[in-house]
Backbone as ProteinMPNN parsed JSONL, in Angstrom:
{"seq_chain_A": "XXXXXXXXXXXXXXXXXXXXXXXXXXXXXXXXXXXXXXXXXXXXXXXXXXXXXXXXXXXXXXXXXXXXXXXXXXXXXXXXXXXXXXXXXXXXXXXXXXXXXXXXXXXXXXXXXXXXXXXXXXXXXXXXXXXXXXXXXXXXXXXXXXXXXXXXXXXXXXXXX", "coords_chain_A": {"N_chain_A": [[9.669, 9.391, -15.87], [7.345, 7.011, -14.104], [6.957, 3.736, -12.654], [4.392, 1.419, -11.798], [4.994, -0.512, -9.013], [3.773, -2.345, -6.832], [0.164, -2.227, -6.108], [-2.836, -1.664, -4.498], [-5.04, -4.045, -6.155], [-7.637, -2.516, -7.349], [-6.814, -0.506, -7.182], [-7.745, 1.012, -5.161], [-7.691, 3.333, -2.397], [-8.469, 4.138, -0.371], [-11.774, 5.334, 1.659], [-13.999, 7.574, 1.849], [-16.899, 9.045, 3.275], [-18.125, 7.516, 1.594], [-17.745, 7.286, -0.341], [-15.175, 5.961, -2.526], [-11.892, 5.849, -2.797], [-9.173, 6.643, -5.382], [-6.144, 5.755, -6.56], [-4.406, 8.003, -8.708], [-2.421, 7.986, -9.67], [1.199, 9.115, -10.674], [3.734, 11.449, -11.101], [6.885, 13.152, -11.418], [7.823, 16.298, -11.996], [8.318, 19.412, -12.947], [6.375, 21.499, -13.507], [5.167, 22.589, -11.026], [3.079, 24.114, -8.583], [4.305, 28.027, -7.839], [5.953, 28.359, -4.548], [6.611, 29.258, -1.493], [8.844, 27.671, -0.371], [10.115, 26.343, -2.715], [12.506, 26.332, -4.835], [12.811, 28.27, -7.552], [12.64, 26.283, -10.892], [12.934, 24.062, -9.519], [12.461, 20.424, -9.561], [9.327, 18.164, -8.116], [7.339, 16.238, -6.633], [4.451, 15.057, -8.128], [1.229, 13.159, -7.02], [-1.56, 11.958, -7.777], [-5.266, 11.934, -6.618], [-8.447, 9.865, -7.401], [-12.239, 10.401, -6.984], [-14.036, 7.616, -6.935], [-16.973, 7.668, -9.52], [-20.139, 7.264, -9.775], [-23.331, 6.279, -8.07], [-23.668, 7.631, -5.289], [-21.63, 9.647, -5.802], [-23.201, 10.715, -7.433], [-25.483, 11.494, -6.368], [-24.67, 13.483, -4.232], [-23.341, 15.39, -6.057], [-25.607, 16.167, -6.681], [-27.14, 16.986, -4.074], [-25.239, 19.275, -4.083], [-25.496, 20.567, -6.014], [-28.044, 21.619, -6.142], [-28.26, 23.251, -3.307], [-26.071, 25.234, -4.217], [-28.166, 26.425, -6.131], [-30.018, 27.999, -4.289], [-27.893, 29.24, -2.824], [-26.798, 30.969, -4.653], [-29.689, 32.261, -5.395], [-30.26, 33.303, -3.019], [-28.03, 35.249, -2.538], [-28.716, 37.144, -4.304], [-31.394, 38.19, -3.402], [-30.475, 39.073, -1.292], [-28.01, 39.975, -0.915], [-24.303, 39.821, -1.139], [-23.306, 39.676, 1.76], [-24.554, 38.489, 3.347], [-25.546, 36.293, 2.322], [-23.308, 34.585, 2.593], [-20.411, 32.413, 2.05], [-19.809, 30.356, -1.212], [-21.578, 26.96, -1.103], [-19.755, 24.093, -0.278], [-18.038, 22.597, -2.589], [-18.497, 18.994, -3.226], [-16.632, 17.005, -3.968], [-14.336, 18.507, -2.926], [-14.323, 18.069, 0.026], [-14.248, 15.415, 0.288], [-12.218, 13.869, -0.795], [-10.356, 16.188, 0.362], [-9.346, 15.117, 3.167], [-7.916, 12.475, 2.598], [-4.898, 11.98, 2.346], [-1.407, 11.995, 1.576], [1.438, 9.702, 2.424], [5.179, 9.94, 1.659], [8.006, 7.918, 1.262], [11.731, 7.179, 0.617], [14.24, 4.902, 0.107], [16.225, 6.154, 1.165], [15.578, 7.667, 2.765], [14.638, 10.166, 2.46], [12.627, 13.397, 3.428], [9.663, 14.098, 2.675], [7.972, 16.522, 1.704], [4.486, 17.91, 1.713], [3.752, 20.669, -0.128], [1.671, 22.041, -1.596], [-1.321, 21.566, -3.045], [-4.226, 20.787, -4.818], [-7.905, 20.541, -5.487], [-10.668, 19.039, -6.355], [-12.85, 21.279, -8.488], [-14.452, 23.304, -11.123], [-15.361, 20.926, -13.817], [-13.226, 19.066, -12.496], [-14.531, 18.041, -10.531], [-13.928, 15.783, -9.06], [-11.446, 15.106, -8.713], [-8.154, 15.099, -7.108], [-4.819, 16.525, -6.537], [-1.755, 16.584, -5.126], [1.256, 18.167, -4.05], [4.683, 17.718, -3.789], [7.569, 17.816, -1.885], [10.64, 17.17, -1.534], [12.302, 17.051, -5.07], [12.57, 13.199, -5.634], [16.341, 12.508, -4.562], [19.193, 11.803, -6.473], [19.703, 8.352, -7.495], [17.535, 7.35, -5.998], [15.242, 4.13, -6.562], [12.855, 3.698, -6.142], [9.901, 4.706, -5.022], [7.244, 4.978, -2.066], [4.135, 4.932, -1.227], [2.252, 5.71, 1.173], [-1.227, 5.86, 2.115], [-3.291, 8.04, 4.031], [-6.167, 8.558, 6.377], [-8.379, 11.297, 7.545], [-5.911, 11.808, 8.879], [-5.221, 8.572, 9.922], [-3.526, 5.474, 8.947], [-4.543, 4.196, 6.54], [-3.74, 1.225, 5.412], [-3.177, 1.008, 2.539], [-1.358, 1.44, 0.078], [1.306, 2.08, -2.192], [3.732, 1.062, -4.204], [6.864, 2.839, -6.251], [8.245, 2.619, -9.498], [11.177, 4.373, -10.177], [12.265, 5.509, -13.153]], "CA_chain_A": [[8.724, 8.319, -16.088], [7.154, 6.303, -13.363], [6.527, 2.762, -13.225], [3.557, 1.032, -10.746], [5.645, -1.762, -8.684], [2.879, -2.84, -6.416], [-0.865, -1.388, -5.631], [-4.021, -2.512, -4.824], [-5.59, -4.326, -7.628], [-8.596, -1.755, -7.829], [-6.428, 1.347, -7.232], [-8.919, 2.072, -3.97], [-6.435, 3.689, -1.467], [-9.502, 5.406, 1.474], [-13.468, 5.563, 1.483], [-14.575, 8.819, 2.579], [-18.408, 9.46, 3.006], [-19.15, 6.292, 1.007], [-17.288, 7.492, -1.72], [-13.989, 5.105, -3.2], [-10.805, 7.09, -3.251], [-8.884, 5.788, -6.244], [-5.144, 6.225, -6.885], [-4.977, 8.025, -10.083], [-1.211, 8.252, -10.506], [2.282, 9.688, -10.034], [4.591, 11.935, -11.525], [8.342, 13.724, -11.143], [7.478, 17.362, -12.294], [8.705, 20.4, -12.378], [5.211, 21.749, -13.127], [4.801, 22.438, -9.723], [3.108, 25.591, -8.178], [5.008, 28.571, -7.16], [5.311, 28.516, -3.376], [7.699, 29.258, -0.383], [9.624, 26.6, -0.377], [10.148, 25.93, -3.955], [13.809, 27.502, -5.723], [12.941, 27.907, -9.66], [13.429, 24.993, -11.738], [13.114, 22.869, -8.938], [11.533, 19.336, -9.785], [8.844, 17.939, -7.107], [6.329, 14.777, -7.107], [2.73, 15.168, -7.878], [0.666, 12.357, -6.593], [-2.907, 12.369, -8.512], [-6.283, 10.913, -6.766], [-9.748, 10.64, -7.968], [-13.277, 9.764, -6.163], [-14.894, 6.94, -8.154], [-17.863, 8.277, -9.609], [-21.008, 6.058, -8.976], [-24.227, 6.456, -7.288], [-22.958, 8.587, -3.961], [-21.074, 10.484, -6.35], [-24.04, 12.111, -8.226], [-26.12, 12.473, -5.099], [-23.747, 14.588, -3.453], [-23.687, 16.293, -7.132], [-27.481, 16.768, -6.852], [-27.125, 18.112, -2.888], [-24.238, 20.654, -4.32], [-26.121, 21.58, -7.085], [-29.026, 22.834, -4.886], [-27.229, 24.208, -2.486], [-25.651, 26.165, -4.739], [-28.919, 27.285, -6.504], [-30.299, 28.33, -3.388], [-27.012, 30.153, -2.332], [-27.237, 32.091, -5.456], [-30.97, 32.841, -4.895], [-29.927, 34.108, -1.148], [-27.211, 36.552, -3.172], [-29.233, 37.815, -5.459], [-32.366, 38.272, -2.818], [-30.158, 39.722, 0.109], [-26.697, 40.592, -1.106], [-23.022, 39.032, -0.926], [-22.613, 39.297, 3.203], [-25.705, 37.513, 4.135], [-25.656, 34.61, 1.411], [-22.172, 34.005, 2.825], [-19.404, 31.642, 0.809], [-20.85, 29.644, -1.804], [-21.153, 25.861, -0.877], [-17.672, 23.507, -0.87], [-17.933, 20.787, -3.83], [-18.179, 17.485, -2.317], [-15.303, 16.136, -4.053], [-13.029, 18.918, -1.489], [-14.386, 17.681, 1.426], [-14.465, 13.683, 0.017], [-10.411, 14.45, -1.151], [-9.156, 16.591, 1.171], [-9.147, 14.306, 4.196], [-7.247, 11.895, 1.83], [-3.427, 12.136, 1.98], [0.039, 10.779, 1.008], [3.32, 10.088, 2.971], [5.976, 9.62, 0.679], [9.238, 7.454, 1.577], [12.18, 6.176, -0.057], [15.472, 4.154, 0.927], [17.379, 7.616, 1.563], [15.085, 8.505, 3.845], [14.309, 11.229, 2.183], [11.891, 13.862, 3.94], [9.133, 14.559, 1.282], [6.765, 17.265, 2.419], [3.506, 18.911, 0.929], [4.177, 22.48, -0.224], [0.575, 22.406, -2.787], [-2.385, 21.204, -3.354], [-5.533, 21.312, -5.801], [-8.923, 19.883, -4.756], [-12.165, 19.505, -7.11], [-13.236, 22.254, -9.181], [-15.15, 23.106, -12.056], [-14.661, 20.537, -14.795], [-12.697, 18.218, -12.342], [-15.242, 17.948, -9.544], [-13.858, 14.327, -8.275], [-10.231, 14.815, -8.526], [-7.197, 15.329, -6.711], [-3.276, 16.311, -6.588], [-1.043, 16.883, -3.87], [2.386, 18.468, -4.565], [5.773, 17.434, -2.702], [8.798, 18.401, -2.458], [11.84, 17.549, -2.651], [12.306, 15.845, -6.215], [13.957, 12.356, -5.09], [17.567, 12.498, -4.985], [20.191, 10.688, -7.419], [20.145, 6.898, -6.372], [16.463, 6.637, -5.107], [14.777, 3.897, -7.62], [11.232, 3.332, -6.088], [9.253, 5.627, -4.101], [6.7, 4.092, -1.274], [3.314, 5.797, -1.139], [1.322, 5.059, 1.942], [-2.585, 7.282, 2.332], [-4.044, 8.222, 5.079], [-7.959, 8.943, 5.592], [-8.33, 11.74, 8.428], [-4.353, 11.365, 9.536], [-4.764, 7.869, 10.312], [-3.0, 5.173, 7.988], [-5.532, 3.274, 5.725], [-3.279, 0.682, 4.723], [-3.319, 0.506, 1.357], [0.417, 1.303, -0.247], [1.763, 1.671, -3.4], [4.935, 1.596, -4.574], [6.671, 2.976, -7.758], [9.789, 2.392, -9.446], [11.551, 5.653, -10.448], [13.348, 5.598, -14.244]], "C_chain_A": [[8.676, 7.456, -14.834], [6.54, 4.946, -13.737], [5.059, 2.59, -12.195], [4.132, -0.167, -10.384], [4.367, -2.758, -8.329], [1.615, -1.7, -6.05], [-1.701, -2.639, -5.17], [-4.665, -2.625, -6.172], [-6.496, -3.569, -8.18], [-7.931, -0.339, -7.796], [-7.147, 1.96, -6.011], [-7.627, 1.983, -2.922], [-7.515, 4.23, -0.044], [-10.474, 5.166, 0.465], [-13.569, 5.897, 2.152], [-16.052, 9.462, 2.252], [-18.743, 8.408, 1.467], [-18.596, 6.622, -0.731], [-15.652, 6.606, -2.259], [-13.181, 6.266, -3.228], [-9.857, 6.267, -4.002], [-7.517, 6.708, -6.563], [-4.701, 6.513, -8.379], [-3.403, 8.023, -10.804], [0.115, 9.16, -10.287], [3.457, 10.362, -10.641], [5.539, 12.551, -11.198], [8.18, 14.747, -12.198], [8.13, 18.39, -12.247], [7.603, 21.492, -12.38], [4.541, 21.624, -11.963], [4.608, 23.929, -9.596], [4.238, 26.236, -7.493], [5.143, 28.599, -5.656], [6.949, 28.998, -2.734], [8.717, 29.062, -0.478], [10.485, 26.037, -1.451], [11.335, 26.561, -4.593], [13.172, 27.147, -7.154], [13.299, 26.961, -10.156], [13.241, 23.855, -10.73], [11.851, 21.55, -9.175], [10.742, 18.85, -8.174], [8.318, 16.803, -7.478], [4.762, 15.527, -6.662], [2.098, 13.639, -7.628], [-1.212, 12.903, -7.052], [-3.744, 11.199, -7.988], [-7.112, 11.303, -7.19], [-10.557, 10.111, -7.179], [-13.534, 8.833, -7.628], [-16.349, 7.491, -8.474], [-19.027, 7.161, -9.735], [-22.559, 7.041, -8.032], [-24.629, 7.632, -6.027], [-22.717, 9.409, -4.624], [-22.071, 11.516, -6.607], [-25.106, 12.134, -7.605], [-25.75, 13.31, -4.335], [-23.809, 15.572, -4.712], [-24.834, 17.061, -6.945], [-27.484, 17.544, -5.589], [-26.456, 19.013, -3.486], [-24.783, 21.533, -5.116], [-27.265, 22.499, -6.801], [-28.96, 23.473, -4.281], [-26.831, 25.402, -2.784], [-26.939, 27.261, -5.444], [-29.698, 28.38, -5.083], [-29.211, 29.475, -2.693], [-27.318, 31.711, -3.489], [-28.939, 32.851, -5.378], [-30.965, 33.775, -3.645], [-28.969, 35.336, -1.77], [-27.564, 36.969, -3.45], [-30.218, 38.585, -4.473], [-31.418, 39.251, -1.406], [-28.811, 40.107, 0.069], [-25.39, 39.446, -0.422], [-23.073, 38.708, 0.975], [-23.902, 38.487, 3.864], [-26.162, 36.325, 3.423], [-24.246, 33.953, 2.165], [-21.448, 33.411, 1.959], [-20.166, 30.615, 0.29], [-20.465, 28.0, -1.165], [-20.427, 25.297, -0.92], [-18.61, 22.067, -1.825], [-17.84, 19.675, -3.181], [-17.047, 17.156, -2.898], [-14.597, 17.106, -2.848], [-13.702, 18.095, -0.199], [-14.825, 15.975, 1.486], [-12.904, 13.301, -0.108], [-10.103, 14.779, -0.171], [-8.664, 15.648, 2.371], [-7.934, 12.817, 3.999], [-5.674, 12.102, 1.546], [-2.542, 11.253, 2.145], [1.124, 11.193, 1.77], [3.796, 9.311, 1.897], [7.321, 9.066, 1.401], [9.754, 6.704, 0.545], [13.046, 5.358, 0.855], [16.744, 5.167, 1.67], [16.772, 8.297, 2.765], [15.024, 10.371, 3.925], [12.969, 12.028, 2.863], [11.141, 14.742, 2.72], [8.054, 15.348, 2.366], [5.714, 17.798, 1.594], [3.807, 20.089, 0.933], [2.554, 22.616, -0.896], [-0.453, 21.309, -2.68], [-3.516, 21.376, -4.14], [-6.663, 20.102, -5.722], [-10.475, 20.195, -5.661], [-11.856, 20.9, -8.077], [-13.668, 22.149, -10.677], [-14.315, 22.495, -13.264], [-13.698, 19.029, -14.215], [-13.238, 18.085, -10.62], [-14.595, 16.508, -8.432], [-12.375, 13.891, -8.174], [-8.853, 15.87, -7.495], [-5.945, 16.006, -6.684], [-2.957, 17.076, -5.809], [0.513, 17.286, -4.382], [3.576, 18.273, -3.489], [6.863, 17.636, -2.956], [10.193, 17.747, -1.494], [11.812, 16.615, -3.939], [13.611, 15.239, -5.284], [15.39, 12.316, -5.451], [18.0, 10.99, -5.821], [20.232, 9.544, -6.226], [18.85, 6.553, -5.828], [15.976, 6.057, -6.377], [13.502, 3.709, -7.543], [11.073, 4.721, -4.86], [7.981, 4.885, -3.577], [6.08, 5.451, -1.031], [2.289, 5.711, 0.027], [0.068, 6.412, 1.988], [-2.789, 6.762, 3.564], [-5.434, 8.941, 4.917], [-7.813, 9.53, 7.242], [-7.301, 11.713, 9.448], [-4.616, 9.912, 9.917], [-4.485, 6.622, 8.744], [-4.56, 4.554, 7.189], [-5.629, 2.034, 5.375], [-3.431, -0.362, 3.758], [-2.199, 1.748, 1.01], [0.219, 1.154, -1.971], [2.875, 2.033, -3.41], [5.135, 1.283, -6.256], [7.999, 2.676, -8.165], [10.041, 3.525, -9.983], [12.263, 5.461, -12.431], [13.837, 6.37, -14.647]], "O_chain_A": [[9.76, 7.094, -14.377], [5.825, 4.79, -14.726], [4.598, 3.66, -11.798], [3.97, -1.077, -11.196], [3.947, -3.649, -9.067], [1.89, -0.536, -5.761], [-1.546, -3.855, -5.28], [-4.823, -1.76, -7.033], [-6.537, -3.614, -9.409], [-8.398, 0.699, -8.264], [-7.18, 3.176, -5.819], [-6.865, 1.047, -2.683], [-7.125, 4.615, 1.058], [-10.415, 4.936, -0.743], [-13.448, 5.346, 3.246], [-16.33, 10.171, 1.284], [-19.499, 8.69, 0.537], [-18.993, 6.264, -1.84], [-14.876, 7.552, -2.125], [-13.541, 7.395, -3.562], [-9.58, 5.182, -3.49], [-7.547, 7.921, -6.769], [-4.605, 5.603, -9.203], [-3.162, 8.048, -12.01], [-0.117, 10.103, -9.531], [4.401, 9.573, -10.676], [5.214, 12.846, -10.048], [8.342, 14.338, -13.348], [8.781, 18.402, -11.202], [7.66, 22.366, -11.514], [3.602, 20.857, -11.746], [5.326, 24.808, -10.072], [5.029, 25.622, -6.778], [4.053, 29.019, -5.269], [8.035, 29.056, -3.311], [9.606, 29.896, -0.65], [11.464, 25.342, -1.182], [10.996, 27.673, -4.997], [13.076, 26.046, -7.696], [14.455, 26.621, -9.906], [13.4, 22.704, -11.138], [10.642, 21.704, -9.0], [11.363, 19.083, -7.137], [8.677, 16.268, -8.527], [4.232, 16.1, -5.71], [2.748, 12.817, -8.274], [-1.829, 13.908, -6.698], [-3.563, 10.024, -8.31], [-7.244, 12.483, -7.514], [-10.051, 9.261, -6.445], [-13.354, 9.112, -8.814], [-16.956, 7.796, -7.447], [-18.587, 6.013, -9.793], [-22.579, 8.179, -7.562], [-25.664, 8.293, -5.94], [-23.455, 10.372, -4.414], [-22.038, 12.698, -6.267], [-25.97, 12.822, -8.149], [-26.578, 13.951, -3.688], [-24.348, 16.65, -4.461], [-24.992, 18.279, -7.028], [-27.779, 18.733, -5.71], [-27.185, 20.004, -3.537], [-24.719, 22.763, -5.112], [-27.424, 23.686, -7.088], [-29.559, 24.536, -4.437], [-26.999, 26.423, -2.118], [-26.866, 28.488, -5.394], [-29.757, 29.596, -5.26], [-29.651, 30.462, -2.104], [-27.764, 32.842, -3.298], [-29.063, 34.073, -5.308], [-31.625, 34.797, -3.459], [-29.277, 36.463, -1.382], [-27.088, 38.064, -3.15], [-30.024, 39.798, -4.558], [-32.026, 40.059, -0.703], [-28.382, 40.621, 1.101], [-25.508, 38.585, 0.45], [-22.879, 37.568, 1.396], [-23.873, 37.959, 4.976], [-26.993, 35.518, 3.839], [-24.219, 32.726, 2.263], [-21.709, 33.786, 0.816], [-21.008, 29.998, 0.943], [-19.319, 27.749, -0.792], [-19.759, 25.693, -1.875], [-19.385, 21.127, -1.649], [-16.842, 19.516, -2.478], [-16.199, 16.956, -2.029], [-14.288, 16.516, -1.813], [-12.875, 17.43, 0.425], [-15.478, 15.41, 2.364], [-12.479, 12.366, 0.571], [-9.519, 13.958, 0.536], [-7.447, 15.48, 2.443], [-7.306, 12.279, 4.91], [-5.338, 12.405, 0.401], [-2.624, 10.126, 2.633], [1.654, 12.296, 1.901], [3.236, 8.38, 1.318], [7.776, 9.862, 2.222], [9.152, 5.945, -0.215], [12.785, 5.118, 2.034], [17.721, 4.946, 2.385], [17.241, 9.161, 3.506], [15.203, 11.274, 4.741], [12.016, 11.25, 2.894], [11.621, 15.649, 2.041], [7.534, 14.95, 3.408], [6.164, 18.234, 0.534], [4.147, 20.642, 1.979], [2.14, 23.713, -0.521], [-0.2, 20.213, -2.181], [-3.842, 22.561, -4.065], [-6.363, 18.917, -5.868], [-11.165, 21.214, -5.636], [-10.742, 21.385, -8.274], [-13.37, 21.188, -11.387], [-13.259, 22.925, -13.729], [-13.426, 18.104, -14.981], [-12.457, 18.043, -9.669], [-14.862, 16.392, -7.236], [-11.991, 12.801, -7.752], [-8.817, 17.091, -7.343], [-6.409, 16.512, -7.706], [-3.542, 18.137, -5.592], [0.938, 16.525, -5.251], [3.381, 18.684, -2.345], [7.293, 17.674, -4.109], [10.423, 18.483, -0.534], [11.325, 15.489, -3.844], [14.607, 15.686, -4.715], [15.676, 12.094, -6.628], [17.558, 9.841, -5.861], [20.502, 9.527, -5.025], [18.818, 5.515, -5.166], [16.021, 6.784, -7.369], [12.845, 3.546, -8.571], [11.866, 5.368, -4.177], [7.464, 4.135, -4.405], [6.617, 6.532, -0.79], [1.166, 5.612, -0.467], [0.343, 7.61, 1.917], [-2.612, 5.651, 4.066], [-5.85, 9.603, 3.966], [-7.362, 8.807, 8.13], [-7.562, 11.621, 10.648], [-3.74, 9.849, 10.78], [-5.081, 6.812, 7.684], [-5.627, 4.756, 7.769], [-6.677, 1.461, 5.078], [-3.632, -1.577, 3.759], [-2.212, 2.826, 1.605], [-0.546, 0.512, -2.69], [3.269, 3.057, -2.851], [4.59, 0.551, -7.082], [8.874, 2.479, -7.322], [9.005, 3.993, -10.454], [13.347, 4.948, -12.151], [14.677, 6.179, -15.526]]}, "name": "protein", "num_of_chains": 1, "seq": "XXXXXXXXXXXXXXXXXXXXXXXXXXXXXXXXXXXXXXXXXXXXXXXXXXXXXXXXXXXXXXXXXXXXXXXXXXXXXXXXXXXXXXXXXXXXXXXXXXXXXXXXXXXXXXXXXXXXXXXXXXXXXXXXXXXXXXXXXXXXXXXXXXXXXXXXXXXXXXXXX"}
């Protein structure tokens, strides 16, 4: 269980392409993808954002959604290698640019191993996966984003229980 020590009062952490990036939340998991890095059983931290949805939001909807009809029209009309890959979802490329360093008092080295970005059903959201779960003895965790690697600053910190 996580607490919220301090945030910003609206939760807005980055604005990317006019869109609000909104801190949606933070958990100590072991529901974490398989990867590399990862031994079985091992607990990690997910970090969950979302875009605010709004105006921007569902004009970028309306470009994607064309886009996409049009891609499919180009497949259908000329085959898979000359329609190319179907359009990217605005939320990935409103999100991805959007990331989290994680620090505690241990100076613990938290790294990204995962990620999951948009997709059908959750077009405007986020989560970033990290690893290591904080060791015994850390009680807050300190979240700073960054918007295109540089800081943003806007911070949250959590308390651990």
């Amino acid at each position: 269980m996580t607490s919220i020590v301090w945030a910003p009062a609206d939760l807005i952490i980055a604005t990317n392409k006019d869109v609000a990036v909104r801190f949606a939340g933070v958990e100590v998991t072991d529901n974490i993808p398989e990867h590399m890095w990862r031994v079985p059983g091992e607990r990690g931290i997910r970090v969950h954002l979302a875009g605010v949805r709004g105006e921007v939001t569902m004009e970028l909807d309306g470009a994607h959604s064309a886009a996409l009809e049009a891609w499919v029209a180009e497949r259908k009309a000329h085959g898979r290698e000359t329609a190319g890959r179907a359009p990217v979802m605005p939320g990935e490329t409103v999100l991805t640019p959007v990331q989290v360093v994680i620090s505690d008092n241990h100076d613990t080295e938290y790294k990204r191993v995962a990620g999951k970005v948009a997709g059908t059903g959750n077009e405007w959201d986020a989560s970033w996966v990290f690893l290591p779960e904080p060791p015994a003895g850390v009680k807050h965790l300190s979240l700073e984003f960054t918007l295109h690697g540089e800081l943003t600053g806007k911070s949250v910190r959590i308390q651990l229980d």
